[in-house]
ROTI-262636 format. One line per field, with one value per residue: residue number from 1; residue in three letters; chain; x, y, z of N, C-alpha, C in turn. Coordinates in steps of 0.02 Angstrom, whole numbers, plus 50000, padded with zeros to 5 digits. Each point is the difference from the previous one (the first is absolute). Layout:
BEGIN
nr = c(NUM	...)
rest = c(ala	...)
kette = c(A	...)
nx = c(X	...)
ny = c(Y	...)
nz = c(Z	...)
cax = c(X	...)
cay = c(Y	...)
caz = c(Z	...)
cx = c(X	...)
cy = c(Y	...)
cz = c(Z	...)
// end
This chain:
BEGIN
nr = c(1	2	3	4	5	6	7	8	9	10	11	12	13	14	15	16	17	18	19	20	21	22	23	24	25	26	27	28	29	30	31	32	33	34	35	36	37	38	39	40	41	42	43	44	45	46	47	48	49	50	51	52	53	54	55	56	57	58	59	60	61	62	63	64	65	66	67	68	69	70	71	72	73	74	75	76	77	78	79	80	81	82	83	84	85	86	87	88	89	90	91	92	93	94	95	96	97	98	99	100	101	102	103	104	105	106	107	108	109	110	111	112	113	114	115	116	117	118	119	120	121	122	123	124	125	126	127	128	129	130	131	132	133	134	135	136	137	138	139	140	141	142	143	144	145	146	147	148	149	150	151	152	153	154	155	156	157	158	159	160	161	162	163	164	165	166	167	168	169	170	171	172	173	174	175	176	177	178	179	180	181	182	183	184	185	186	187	188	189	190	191	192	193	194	195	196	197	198	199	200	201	202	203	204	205	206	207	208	209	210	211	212	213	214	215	216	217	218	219	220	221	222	223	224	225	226	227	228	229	230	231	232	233	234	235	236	237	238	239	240	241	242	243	244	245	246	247	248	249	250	251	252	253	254	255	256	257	258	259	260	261	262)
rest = c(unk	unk	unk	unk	unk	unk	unk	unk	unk	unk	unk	unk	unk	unk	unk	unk	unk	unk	unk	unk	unk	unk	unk	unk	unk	unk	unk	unk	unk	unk	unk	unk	unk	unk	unk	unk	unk	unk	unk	unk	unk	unk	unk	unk	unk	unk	unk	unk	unk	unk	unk	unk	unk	unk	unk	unk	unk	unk	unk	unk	unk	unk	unk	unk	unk	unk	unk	unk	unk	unk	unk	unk	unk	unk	unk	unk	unk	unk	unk	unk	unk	unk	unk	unk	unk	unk	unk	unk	unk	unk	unk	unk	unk	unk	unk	unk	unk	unk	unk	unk	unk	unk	unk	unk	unk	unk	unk	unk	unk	unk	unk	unk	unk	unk	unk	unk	unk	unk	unk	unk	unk	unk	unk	unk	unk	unk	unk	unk	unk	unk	unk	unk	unk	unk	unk	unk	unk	unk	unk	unk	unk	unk	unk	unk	unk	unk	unk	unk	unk	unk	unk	unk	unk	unk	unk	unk	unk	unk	unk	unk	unk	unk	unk	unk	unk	unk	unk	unk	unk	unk	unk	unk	unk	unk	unk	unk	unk	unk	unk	unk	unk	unk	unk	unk	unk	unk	unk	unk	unk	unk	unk	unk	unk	unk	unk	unk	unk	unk	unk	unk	unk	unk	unk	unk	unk	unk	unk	unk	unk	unk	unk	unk	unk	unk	unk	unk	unk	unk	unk	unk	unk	unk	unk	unk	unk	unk	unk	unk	unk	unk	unk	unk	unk	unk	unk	unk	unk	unk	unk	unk	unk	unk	unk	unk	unk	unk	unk	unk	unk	unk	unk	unk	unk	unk	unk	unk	unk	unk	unk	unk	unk	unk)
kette = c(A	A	A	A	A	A	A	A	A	A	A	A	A	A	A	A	A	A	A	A	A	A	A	A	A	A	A	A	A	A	A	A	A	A	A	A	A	A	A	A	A	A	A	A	A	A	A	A	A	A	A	A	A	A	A	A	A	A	A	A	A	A	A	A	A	A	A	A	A	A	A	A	A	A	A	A	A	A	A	A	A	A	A	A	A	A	A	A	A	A	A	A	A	A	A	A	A	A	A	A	A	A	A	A	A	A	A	A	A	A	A	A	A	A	A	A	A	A	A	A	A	A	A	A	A	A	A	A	A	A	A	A	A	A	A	A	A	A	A	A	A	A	A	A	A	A	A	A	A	A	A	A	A	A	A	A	A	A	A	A	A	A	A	A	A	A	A	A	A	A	A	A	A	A	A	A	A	A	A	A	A	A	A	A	A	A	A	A	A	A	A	A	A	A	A	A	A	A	A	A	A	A	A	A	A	A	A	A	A	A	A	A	A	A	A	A	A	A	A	A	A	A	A	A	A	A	A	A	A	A	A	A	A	A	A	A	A	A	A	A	A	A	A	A	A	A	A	A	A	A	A	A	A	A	A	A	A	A	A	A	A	A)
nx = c(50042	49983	50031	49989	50003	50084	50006	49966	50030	50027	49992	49991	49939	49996	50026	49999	50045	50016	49940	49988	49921	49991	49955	49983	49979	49971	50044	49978	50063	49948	50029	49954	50061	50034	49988	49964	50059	49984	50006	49953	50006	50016	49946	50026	49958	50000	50003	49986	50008	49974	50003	49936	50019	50014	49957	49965	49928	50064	50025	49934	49982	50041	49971	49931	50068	49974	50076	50023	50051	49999	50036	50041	50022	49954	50014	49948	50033	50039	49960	50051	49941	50010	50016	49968	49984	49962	50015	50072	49994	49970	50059	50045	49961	50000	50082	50018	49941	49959	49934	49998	49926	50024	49987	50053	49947	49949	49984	49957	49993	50050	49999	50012	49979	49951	49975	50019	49956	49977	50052	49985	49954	50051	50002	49953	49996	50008	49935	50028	50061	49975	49956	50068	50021	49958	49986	50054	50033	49949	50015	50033	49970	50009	50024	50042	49963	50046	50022	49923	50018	49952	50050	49914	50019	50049	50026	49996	49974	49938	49990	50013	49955	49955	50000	50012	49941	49984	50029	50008	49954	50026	50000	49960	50038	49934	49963	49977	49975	49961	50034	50021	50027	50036	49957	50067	49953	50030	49956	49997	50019	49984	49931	50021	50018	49954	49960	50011	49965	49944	49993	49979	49966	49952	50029	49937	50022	50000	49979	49995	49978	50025	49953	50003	50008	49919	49981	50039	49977	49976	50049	50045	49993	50020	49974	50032	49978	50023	49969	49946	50006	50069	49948	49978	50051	49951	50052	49942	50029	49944	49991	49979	49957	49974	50041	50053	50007	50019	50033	50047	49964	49958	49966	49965	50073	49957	49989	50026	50056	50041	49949	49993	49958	49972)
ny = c(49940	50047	50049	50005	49932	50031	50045	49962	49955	50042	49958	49966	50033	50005	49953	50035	49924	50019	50024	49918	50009	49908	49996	49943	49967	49938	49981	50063	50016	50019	50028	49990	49983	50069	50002	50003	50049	50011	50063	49980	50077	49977	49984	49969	50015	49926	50013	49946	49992	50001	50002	49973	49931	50059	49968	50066	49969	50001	50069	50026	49923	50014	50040	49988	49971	50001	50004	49938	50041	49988	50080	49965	50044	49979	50043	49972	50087	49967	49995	49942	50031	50028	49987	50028	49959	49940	49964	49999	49971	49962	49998	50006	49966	49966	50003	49998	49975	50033	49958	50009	49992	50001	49934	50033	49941	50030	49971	49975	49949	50037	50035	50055	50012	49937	50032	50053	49972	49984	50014	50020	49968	50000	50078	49964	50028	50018	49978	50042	49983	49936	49995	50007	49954	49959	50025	50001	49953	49971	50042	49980	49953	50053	49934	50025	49960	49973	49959	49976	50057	49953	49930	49964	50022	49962	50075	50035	50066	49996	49977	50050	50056	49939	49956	50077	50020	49951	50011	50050	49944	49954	50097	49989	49957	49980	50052	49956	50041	49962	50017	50045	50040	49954	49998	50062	50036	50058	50027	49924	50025	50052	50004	49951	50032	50034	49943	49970	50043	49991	49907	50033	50046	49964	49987	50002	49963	50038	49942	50031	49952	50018	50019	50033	49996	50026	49936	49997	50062	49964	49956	50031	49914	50006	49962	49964	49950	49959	49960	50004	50069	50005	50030	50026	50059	50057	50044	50015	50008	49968	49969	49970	50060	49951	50021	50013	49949	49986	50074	49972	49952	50012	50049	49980	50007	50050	49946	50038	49949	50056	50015	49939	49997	50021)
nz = c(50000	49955	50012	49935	49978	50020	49980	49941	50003	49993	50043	49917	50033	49930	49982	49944	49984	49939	50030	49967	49955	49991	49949	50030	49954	50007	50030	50025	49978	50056	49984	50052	50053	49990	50056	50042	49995	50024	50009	50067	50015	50064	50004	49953	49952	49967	49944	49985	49931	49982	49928	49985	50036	50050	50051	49985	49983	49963	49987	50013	49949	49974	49978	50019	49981	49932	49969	49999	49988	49930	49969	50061	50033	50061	50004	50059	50049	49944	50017	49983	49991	49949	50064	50005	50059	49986	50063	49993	49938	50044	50047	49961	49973	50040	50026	49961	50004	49989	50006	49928	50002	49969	49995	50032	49991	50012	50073	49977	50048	49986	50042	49982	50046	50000	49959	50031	50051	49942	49981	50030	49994	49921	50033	50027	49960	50074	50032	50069	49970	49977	50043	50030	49981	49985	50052	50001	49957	50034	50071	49992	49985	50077	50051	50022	50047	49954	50059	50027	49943	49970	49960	50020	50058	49963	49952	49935	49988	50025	49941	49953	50012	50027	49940	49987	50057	49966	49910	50020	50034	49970	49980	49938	49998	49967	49972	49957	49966	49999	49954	50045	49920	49991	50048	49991	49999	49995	50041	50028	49919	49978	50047	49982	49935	50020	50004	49953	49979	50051	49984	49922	50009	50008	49940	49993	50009	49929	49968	49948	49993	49934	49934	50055	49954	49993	50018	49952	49991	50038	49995	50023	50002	49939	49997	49936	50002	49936	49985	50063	49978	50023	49965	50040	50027	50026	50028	50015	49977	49971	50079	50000	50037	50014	50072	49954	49965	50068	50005	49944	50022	49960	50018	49963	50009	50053	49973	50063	49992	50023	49964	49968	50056	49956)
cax = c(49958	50041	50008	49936	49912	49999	49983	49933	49976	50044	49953	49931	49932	49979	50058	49998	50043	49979	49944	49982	49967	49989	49920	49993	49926	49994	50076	50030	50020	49983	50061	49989	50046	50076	50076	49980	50027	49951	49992	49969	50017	49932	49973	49975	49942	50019	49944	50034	49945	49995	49914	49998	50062	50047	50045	49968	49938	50037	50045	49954	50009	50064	49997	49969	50023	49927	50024	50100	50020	50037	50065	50054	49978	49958	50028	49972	50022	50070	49981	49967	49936	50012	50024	49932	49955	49918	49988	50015	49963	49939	50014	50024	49935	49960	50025	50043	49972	49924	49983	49935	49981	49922	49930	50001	50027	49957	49963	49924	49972	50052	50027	50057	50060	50038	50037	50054	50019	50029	50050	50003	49985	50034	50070	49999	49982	49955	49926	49984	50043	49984	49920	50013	50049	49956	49953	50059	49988	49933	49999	50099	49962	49916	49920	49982	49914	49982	50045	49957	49978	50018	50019	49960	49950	50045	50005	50075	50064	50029	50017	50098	50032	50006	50048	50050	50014	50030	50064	50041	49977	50076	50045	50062	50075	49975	49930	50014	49933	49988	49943	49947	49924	49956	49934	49951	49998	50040	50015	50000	50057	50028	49988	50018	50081	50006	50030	50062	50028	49980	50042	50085	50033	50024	50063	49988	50030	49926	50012	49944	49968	49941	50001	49954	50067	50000	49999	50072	50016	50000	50061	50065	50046	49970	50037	49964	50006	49982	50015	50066	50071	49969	50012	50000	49968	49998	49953	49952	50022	49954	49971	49916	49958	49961	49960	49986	49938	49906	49969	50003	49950	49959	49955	49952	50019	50014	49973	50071	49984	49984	49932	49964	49974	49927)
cay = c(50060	50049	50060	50041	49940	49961	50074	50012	49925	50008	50006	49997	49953	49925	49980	49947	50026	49944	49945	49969	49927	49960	49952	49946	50063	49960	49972	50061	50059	50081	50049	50067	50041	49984	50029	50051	50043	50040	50026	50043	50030	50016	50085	49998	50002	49970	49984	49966	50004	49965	49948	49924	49984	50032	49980	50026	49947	49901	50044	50015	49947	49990	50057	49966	49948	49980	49965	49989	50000	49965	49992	50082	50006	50101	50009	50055	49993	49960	49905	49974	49957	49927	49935	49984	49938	50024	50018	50072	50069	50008	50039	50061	50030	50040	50032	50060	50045	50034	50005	50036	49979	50043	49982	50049	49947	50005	49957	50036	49993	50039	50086	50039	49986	49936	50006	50029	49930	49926	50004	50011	49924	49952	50019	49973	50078	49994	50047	50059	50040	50008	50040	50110	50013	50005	50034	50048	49972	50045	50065	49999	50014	50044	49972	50024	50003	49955	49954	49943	49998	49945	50030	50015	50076	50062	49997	49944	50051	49988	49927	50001	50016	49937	49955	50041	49988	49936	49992	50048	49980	49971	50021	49955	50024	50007	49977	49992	50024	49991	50037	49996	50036	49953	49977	50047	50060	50039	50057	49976	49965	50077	50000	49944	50035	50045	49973	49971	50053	50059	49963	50002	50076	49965	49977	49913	49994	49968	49977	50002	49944	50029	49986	50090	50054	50025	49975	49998	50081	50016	49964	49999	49972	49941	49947	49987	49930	49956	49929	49965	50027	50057	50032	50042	50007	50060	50054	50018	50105	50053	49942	50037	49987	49950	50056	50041	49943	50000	50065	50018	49960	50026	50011	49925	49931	50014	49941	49970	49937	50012	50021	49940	49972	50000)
caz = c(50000	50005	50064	50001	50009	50083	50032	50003	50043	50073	50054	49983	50023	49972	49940	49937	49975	49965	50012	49943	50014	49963	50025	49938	49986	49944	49976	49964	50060	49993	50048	50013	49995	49931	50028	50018	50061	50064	50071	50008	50042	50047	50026	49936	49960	49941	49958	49958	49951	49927	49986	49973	49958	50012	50061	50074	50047	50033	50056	50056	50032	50017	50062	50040	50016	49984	49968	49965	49935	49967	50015	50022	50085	50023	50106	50056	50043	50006	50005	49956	50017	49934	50027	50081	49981	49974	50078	50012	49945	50027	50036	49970	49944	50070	50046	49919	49906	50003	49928	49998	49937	49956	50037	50062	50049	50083	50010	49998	50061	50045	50004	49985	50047	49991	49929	50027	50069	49984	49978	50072	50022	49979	50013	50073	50058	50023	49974	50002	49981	49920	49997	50031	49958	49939	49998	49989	49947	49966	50013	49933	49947	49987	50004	50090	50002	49955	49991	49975	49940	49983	49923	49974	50011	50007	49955	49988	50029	50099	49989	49976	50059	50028	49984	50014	50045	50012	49992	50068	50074	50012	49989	49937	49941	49949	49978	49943	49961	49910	49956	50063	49995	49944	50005	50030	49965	49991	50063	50035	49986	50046	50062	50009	50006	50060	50075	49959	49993	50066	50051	50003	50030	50077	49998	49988	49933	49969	49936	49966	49946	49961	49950	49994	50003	50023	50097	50022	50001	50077	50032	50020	49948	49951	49958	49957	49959	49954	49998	50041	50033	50018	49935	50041	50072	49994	50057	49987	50002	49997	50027	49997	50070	50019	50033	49946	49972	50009	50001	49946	49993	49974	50062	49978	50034	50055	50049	50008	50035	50061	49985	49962	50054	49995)
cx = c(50044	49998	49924	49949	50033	49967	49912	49984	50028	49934	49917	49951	50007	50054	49969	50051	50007	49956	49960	49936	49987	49934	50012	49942	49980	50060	50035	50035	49982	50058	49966	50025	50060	50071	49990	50020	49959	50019	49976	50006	49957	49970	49980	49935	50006	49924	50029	49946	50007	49942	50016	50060	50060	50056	49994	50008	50049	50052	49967	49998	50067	50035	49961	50020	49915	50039	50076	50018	50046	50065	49996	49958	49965	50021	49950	50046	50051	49986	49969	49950	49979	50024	49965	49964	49920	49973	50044	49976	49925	50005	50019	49935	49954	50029	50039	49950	49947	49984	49926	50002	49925	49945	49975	50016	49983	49965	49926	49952	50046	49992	50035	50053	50016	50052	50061	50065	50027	50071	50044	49980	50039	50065	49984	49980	49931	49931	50010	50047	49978	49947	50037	50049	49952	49942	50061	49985	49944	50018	50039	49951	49917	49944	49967	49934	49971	50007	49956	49957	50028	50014	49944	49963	50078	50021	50071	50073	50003	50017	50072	50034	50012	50062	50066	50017	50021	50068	50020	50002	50091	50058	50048	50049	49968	49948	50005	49925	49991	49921	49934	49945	49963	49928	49959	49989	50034	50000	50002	50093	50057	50030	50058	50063	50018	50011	50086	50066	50041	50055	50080	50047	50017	50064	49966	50034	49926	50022	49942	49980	49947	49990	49983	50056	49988	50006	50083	50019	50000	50035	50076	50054	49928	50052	49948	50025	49979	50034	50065	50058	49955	50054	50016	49996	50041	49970	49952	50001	49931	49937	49917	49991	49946	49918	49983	49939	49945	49962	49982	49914	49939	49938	49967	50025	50041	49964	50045	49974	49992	49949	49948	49981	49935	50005)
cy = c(50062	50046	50028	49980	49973	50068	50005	49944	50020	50051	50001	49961	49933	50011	49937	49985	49927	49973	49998	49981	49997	49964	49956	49980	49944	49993	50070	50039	50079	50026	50069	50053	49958	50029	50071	50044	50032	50016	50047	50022	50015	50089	50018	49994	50000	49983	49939	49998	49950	49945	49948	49964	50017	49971	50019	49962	49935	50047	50008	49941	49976	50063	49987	49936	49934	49937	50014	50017	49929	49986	50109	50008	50058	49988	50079	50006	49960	49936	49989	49968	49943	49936	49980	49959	50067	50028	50076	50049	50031	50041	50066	50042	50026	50056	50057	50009	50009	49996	50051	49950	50031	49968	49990	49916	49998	49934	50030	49999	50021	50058	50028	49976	49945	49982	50017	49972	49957	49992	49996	49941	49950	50003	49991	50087	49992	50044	50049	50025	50006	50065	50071	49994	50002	50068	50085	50001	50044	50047	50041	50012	50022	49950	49994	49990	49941	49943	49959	49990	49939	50051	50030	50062	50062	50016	49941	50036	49973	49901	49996	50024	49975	49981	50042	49988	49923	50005	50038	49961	49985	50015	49970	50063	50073	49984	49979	49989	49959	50033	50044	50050	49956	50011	50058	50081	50035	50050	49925	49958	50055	49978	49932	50022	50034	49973	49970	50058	50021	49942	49986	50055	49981	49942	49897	49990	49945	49982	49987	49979	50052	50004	50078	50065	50072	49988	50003	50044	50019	49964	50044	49992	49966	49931	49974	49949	49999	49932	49973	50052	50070	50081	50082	50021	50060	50043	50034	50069	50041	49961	50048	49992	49990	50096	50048	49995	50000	50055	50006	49963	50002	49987	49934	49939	50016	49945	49961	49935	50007	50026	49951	49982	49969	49915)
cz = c(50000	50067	50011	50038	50066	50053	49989	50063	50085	50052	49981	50031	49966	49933	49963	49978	49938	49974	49938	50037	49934	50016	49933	49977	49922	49960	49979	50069	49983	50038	50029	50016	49991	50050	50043	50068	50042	50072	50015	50103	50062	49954	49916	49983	49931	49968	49953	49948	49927	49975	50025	50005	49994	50042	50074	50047	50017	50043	50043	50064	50043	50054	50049	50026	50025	49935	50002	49942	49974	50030	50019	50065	50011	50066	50010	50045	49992	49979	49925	49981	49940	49996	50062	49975	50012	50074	49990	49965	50030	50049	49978	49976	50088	50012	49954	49953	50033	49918	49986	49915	49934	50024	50085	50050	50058	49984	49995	50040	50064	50028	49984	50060	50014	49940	49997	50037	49969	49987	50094	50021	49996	50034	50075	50059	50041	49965	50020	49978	49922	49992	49999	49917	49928	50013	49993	49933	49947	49991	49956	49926	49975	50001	50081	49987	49953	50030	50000	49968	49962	49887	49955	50013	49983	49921	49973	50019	50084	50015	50016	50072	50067	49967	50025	50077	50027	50005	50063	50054	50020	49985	49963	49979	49937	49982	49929	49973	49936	49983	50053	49988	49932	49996	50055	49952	49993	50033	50059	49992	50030	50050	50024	50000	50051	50046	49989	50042	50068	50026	49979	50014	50084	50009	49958	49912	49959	49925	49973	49931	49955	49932	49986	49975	50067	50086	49995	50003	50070	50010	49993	49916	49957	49968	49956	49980	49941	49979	50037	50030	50016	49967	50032	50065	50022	50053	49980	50012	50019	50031	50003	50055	50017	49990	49955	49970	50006	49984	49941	49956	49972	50070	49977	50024	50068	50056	50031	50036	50085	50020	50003	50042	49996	49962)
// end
């Protein structure tokens, strides 16, 4: 590795280094990814992007330590986790990643705040400590007063924002987002950045899964994949504000999700 790529890797949150996957696939090898460098820095806000087919969605996985690469190593915190059996990767995925997903992933006969709790359950925390720490949680993401509100009486913007307050309960390493305004409107997709936004100014380092040129305009750095590599990656000189945004909104779609009660 040259000086350069030892100075990008030197004290990085999470290191890619190498890393191939290969799926075998009716006697055919797909190479999804082709050799891929990566580091990324506590306290960062990364948008990673590209279509279809790109490679994203098998990096996302492999960032979620949700899959192994082929060939080449990812170390969280130092440790090489690409060599962890399936028990430690389980661990790591509790206690280092906070996930958020586009189809949000609440249980439906749940509460918001059990919803919350859960991730805390697996990690053995007592009830009353889970109940002050998930109901914080809420509070973090403007749903104070919501918490037994079960997924069906809440919009899809205050859906996400649960799933948001989940990922936070265990103080992961990183929140790592896929696609998290996929399936919500566009003053509720805002609003979502904003929170993105508000927890990484508080130092949470966030990776972000997207196909939106524009949802990546609120991230820090962009990267851009195509087939398999990764083709770009760039400070975001001119990062959009979440807050800005919203003002900017045509009054007709002033139905903020923090609103939707009815």
């Amino acid at each position: 590795m040259t000086a350069t790529k030892n100075d990008q890797f030197a004290g990085a949150l999470l290191a890619l280094k190498g890393i191939h996957k290969t799926y075998f696939m009716d006697g055919v090898n797909v190479r999804a990814l082709r050799g891929v460098d990566l580091a990324v820095h506590k306290g960062e806000f990364t948008a990673i992007m590209g279509a279809s087919g790109s490679g994203k969605s098998t990096l996302m996985n492999i960032l979620g330590c949700l899959d192994r690469p082929t060939k080449g190593s990812y170390f969280i915190d130092g440790e090489d986790v690409s060599t962890f059996s399936k028990d430690q990767l389980a661990l790591v995925r509790n206690k280092k990643i906070g996930f958020v997903f586009q189809g949000f992933n609440l249980l439906s006969r749940t509460s918001a705040l059990e919803n919350v709790e859960l991730p805390m359950i697996y990690a053995g925390i007592h009830s009353a400590e889970r109940q002050k720490r998930a109901k914080e949680a809420l509070g973090a993401v403007g749903l104070a007063g919501r918490e037994n509100h079960h997924p069906n009486q809440l919009s899809g913007g205050q859906q996400q924002r649960v799933a948001i307050a989940r990922s936070l309960v265990n103080s992961p390493a990183m929140i790592l987002a896929d696609e998290p305004t996929g399936n919500l409107d566009t003053r509720s997709s805002v609003e979502i950045m904003g929170i993105f936004q508000n927890l990484n100014s508080q130092g949470i380092t966030i990776i972000l899964i997207t196909h939106e040129a524009d949802i990546a305009e609120f991230a820090k750095r962009k990267i851009l994949f195509r087939d398999g590599l990764m083709v770009s990656d760039v400070t975001n000189a001119k990062q959009a504000s979440a807050a800005e945004a919203l003002k900017k909104l045509p009054i007709a779609d002033l139905q903020s999700d923090t609103e939707d009660e009815k």
